[in-house]
DRENDO-1510 file (C-alpha; in Angstrom, 1 decimal, always signed):
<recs>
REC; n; res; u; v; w
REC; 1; UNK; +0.6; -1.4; +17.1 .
REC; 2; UNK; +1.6; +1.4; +14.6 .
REC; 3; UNK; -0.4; +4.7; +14.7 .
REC; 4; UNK; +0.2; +7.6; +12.5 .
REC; 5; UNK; -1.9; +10.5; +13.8 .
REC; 6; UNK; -2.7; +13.9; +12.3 .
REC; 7; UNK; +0.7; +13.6; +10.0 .
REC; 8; UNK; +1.4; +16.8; +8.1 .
REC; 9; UNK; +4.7; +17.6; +6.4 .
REC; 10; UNK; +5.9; +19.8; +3.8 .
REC; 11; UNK; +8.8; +20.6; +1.6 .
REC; 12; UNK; +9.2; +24.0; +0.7 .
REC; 13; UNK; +5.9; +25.9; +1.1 .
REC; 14; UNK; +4.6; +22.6; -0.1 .
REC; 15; UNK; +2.4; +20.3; +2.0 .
REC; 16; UNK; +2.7; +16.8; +0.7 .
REC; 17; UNK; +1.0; +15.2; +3.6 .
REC; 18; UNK; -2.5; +16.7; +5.1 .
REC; 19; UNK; -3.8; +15.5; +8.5 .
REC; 20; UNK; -2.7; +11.7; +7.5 .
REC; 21; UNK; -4.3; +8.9; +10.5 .
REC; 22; UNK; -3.9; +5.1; +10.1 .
REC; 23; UNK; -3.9; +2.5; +12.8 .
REC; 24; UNK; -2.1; -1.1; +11.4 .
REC; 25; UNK; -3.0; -3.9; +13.7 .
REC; 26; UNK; -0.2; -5.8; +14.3 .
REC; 27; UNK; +0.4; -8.7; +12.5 .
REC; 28; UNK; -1.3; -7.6; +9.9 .
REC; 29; UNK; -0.2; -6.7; +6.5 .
REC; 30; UNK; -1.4; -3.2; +5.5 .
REC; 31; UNK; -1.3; -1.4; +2.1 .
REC; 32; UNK; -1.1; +2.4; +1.3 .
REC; 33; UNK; -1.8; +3.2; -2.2 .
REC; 34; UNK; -2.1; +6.0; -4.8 .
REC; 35; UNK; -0.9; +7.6; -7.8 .
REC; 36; UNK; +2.4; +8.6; -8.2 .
REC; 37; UNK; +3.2; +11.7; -6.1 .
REC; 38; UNK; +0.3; +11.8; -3.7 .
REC; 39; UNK; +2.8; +11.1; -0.6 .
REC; 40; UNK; +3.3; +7.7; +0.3 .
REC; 41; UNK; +7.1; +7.1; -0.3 .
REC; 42; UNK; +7.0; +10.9; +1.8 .
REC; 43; UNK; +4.5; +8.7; +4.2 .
REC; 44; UNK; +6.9; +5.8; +4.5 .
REC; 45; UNK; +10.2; +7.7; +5.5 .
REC; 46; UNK; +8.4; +9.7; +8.2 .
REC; 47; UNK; +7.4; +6.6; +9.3 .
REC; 48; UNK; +10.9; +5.2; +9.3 .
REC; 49; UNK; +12.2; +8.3; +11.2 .
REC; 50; UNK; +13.9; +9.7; +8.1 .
REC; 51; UNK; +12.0; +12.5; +8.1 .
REC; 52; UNK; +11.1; +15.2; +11.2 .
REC; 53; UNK; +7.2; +15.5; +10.9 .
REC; 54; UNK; +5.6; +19.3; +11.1 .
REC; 55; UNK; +2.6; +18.0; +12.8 .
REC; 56; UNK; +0.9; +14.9; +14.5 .
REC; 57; UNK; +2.5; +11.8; +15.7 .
REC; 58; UNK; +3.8; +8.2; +14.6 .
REC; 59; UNK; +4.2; +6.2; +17.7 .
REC; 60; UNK; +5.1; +2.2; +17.7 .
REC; 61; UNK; +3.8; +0.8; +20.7 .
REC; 62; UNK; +3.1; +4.0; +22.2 .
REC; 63; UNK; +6.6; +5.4; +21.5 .
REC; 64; UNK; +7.8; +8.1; +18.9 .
REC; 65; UNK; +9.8; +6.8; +15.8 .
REC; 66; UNK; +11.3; +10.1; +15.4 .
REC; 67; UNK; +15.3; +9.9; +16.3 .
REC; 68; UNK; +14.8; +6.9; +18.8 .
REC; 69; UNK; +16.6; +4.3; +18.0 .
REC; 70; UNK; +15.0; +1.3; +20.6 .
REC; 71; UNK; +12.3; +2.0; +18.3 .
REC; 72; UNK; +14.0; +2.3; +15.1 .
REC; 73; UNK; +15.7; -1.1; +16.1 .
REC; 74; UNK; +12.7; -3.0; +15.7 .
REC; 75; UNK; +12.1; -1.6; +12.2 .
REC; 76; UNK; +13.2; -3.4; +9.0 .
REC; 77; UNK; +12.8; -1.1; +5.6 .
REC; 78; UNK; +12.8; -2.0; +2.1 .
REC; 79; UNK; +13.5; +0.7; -0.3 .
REC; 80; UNK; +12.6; +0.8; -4.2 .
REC; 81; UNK; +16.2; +1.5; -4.5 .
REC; 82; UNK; +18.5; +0.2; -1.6 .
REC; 83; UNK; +21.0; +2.1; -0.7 .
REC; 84; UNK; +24.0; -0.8; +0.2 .
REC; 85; UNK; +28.0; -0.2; -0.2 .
REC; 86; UNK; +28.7; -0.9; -3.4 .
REC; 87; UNK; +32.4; -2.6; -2.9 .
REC; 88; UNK; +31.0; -5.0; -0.2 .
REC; 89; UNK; +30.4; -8.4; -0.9 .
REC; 90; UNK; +26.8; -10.3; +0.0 .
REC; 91; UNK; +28.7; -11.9; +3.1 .
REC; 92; UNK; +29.9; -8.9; +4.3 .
REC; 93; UNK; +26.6; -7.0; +4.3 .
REC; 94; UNK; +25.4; -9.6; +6.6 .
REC; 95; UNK; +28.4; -8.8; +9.1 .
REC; 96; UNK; +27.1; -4.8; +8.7 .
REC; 97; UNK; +23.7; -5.7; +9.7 .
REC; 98; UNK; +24.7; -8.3; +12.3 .
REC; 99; UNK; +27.3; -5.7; +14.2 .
REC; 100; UNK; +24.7; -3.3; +13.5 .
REC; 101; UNK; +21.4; -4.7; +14.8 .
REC; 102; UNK; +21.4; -6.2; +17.9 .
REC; 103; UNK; +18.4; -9.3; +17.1 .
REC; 104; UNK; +20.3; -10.2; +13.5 .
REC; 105; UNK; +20.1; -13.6; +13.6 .
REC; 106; UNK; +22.9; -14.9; +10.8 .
REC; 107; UNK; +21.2; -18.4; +11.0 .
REC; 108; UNK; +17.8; -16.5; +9.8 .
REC; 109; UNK; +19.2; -14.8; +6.9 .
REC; 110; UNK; +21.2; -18.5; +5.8 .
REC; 111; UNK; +17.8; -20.0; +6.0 .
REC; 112; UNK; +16.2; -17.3; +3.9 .
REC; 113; UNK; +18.8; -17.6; +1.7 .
REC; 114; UNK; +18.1; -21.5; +1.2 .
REC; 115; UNK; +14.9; -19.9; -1.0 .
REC; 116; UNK; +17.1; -17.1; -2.5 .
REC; 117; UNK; +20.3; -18.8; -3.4 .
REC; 118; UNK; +22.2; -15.2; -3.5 .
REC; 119; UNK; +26.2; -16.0; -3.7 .
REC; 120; UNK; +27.8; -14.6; -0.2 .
REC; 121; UNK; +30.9; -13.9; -2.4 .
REC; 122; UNK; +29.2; -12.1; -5.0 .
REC; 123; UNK; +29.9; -7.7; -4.9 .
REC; 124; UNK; +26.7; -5.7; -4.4 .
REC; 125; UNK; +27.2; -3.8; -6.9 .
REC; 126; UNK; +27.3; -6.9; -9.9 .
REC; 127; UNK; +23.8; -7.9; -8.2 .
REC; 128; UNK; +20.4; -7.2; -10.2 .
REC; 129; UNK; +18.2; -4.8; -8.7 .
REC; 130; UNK; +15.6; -8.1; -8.3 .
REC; 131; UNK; +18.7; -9.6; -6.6 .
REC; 132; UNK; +19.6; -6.8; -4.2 .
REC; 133; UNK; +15.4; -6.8; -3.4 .
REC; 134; UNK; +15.6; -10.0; -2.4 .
REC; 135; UNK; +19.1; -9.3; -0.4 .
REC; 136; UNK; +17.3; -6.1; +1.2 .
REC; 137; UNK; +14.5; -8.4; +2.4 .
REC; 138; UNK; +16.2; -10.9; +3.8 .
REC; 139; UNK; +18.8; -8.5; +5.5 .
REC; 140; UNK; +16.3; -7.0; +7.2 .
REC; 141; UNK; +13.8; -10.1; +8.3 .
REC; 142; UNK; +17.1; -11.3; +10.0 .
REC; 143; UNK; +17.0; -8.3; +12.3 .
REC; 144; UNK; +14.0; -9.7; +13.3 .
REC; 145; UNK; +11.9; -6.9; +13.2 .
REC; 146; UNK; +8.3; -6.2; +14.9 .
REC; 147; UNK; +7.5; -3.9; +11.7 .
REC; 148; UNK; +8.8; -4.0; +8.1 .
REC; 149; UNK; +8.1; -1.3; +5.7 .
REC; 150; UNK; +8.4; -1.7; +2.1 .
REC; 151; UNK; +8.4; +0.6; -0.5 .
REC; 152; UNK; +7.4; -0.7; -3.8 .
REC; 153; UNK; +9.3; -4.1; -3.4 .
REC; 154; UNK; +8.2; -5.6; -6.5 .
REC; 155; UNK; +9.3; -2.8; -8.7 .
REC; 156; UNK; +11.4; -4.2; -11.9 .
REC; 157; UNK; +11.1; -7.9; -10.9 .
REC; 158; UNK; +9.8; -10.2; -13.5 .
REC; 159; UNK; +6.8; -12.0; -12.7 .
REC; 160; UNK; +8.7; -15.3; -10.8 .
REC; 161; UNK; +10.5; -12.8; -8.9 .
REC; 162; UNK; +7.5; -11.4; -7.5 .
REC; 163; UNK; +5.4; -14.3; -6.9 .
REC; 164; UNK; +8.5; -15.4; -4.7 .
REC; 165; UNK; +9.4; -12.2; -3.1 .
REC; 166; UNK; +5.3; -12.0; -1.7 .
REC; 167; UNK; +5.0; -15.5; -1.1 .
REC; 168; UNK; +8.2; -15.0; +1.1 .
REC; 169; UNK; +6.1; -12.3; +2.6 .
REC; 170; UNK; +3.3; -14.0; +3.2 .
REC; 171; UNK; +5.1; -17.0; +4.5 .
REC; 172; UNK; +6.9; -14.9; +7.1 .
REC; 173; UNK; +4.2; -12.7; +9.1 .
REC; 174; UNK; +2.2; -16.1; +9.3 .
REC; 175; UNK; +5.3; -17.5; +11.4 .
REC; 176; UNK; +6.8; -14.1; +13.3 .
REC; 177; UNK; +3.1; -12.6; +13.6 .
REC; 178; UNK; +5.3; -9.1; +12.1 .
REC; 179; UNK; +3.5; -6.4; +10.9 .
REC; 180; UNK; +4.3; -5.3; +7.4 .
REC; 181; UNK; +3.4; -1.6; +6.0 .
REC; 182; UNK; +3.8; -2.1; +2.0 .
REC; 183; UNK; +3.5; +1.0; -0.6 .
REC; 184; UNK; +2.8; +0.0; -3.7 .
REC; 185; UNK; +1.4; +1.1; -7.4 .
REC; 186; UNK; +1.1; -2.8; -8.5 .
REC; 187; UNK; -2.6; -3.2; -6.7 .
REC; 188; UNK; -3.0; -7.2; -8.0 .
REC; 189; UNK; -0.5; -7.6; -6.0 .
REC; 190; UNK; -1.6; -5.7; -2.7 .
REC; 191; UNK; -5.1; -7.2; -3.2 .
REC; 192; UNK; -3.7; -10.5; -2.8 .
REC; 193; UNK; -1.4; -10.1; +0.2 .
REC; 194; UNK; -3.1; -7.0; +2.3 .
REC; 195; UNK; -5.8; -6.8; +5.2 .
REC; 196; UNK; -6.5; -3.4; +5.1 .
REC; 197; UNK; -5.7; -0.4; +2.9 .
REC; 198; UNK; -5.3; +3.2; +3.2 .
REC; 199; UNK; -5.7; +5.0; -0.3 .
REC; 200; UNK; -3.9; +8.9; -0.7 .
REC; 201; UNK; -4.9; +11.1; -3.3 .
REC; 202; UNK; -3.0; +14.7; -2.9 .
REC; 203; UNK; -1.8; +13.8; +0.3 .
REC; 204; UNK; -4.6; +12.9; +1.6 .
REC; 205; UNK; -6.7; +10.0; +3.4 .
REC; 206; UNK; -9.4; +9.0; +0.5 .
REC; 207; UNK; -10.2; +5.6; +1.6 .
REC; 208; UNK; -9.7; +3.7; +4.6 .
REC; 209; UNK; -11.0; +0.0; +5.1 .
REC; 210; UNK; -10.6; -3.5; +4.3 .
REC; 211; UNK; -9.7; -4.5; +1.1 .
REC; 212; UNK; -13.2; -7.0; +0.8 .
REC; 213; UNK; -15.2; -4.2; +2.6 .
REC; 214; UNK; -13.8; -1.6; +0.3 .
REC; 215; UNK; -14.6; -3.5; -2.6 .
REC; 216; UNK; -18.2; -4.3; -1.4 .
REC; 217; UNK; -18.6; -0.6; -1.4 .
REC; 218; UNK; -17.6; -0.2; -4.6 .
REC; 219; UNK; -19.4; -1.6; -7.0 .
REC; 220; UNK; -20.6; -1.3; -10.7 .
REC; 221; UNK; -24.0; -1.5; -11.8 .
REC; 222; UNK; -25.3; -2.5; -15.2 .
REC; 223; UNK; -28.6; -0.6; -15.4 .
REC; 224; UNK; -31.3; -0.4; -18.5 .
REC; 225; UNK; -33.8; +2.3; -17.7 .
REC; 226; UNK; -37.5; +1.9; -19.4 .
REC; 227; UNK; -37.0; +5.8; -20.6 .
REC; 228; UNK; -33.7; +6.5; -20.5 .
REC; 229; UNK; -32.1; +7.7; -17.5 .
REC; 230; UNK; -32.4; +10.4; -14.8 .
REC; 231; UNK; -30.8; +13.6; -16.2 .
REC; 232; UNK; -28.8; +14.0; -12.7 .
REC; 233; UNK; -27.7; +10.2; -12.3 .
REC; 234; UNK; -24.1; +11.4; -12.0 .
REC; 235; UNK; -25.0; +13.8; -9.7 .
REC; 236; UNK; -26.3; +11.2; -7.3 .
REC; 237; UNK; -24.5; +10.4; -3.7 .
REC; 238; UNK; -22.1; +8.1; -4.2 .
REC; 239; UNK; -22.3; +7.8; -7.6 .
REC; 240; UNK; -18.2; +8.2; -9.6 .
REC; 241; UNK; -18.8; +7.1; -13.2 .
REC; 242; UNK; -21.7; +7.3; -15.1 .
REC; 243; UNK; -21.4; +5.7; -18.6 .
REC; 244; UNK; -24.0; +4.5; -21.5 .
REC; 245; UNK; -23.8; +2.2; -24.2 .
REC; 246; UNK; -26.9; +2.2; -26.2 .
REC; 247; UNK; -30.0; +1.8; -23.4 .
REC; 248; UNK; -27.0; +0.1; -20.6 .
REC; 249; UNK; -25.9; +2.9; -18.4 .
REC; 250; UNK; -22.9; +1.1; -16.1 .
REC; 251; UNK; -22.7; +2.9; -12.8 .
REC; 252; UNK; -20.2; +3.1; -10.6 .
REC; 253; UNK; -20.8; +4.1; -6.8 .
REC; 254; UNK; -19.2; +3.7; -3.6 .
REC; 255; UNK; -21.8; +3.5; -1.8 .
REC; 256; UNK; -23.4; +0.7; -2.7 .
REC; 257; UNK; -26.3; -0.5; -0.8 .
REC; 258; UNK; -30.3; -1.5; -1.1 .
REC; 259; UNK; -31.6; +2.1; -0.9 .
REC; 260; UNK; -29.4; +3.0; -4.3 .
REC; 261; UNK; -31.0; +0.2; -6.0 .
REC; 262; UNK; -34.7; +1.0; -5.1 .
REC; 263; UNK; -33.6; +4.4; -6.1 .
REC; 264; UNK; -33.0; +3.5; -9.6 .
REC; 265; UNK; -35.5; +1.3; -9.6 .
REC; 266; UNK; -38.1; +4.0; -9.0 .
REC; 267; UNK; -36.3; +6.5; -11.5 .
REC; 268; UNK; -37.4; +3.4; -14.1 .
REC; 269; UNK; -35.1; +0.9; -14.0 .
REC; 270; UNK; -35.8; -2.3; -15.5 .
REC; 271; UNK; -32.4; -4.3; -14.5 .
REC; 272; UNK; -30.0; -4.0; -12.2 .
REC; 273; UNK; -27.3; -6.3; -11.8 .
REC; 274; UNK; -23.7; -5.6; -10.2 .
REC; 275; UNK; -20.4; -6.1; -11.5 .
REC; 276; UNK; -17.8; -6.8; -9.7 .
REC; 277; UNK; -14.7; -4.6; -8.9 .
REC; 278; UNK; -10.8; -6.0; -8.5 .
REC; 279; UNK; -8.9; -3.4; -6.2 .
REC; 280; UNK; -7.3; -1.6; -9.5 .
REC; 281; UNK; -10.6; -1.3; -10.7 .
REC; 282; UNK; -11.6; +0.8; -7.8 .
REC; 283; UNK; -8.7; +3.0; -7.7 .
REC; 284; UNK; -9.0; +4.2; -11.4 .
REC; 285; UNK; -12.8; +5.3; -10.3 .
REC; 286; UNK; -12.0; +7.0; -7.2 .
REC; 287; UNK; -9.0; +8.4; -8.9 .
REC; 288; UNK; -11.0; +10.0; -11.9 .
REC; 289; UNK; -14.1; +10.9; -9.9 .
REC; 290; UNK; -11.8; +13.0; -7.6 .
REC; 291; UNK; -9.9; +14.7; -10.4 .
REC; 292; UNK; -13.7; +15.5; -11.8 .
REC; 293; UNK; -14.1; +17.5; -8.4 .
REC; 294; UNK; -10.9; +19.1; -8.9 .
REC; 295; UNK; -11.8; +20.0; -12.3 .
REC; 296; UNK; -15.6; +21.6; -11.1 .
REC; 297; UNK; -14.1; +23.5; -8.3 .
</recs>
């Protein structure tokens, strides 16, 4: 089991985590989204042990990440932009990792490769960054880890590439029962593949649930009031988005649930129907309704 508890960390003066928890089941596959500079690559190497946390703990299986390498062992991580030696050849990355982790299994990583088809005698450095994702990955699932983090593996892959590279993923925790810890921006993708989710905004834990429980939280209404609607609607708990087209007012709450609807329904609404929200969907909400907070305070 991986939990991150109470994480705080800051660069100069500036906190880019606050008072971060998540548990991640294992063999699960777990998501951590959010715009761009909230904190999750921050998130990702602290949970890697490249970064020294200021507060809290990261423990896997109840021991500290943090300059232990037994733990670190049983980590695989997948950068948005690998770091490899440039010079070396495909085959002779595989001779790094298998002098340098003690479970590389060269058998595995030939295997993965059957679905990859990388040349061994190919240089690094003549590889496409889709090629030296899918080298990354199968580098470090042939170390065999208990925990593999990625950080925005898809990013720059055309749409093949992807489908294979998650499909891989997919394919893999079903067989090893690994747990994987995936940041990403590209949330079709992470709606597809994930259990659970963990959403930052400013560092911060906004959201923390399945992804079908989060989107059955979220929902938005089509409403059409007999006299217009209540002057406070987007004042309402739960309410995020408020918006009107003619007499149709679409709603958007995260706390969806029976007493909102007899709510409206005694304010005068005629109709109430729900729409359906894909993960995206809900993250553009949550994202605007918190920068409307920002905004008031």
């Amino acid at each position: 089991m991986v939990k991150i508890e109470h994480v705080s960390k800051s660069f100069n003066g500036q906190k880019v985590l606050k008072d971060v928890s998540i548990e991640v089941k294992p063999g699960s596959i777990y998501g951590i989204i959010g715009e761009n500079g909230v904190g999750k690559s921050t998130l990702i190497q602290c949970l890697t042990g490249i970064y020294k946390l200021d507060e809290g703990t990261i423990l896997i299986d109840g021991q500290p990440v943090y300059e232990n390498n037994l733990v670190k062992e049983q980590i695989g991580y997948v950068a948005d932009r690998n770091q490899f030696f440039n010079s070396y050849r495909v085959e002779q990355m595989v001779t790094f990792f298998e002098e340098t982790y003690p479970k590389f299994s060269r058998e595995k990583f030939n295997a993965y490769n059957e679905t990859f088809k990388l040349n061994p005698k190919t240089k690094v450095k003549n590889l496409s960054k889709g090629m030296q994702m899918r080298l990354s990955l199968m580098l470090n699932m042939a170390s065999m880890p208990k925990v593999l983090v990625l950080d925005e593996p898809t990013s720059g892959l055309d749409a093949l590439a992807k489908k294979q590279v998650l499909d891989f993923i997919i394919e893999q925790v079903d067989e090893t029962d690994m747990t994987v810890i995936i940041s990403s921006h590209h949330l079709a993708e992470l709606e597809r593949i994930c259990d659970e989710i963990t959403m930052l905004s400013k560092g911060e834990v906004v959201y923390q649930s399945s992804v079908e429980d989060l989107k059955s939280k979220v929902k938005k209404l089509q409403v059409v009031f007999d006299k217009g609607a209540p002057e406070d609607l987007d004042k309402w708990h739960g309410v995020l988005n408020v918006e009107h087209v003619g007499s149709v007012y679409y709603v958007v709450t995260n706390d969806y649930n029976a007493a909102l609807e007899k709510r409206l329904k005694l304010a005068g609404a005629m109709l109430v129907e729900t729409i359906g929200l894909n993960l995206e969907e809900v993250f553009i909400y949550t994202a605007i309704s918190r920068e409307n907070i920002g905004e008031e305070a």
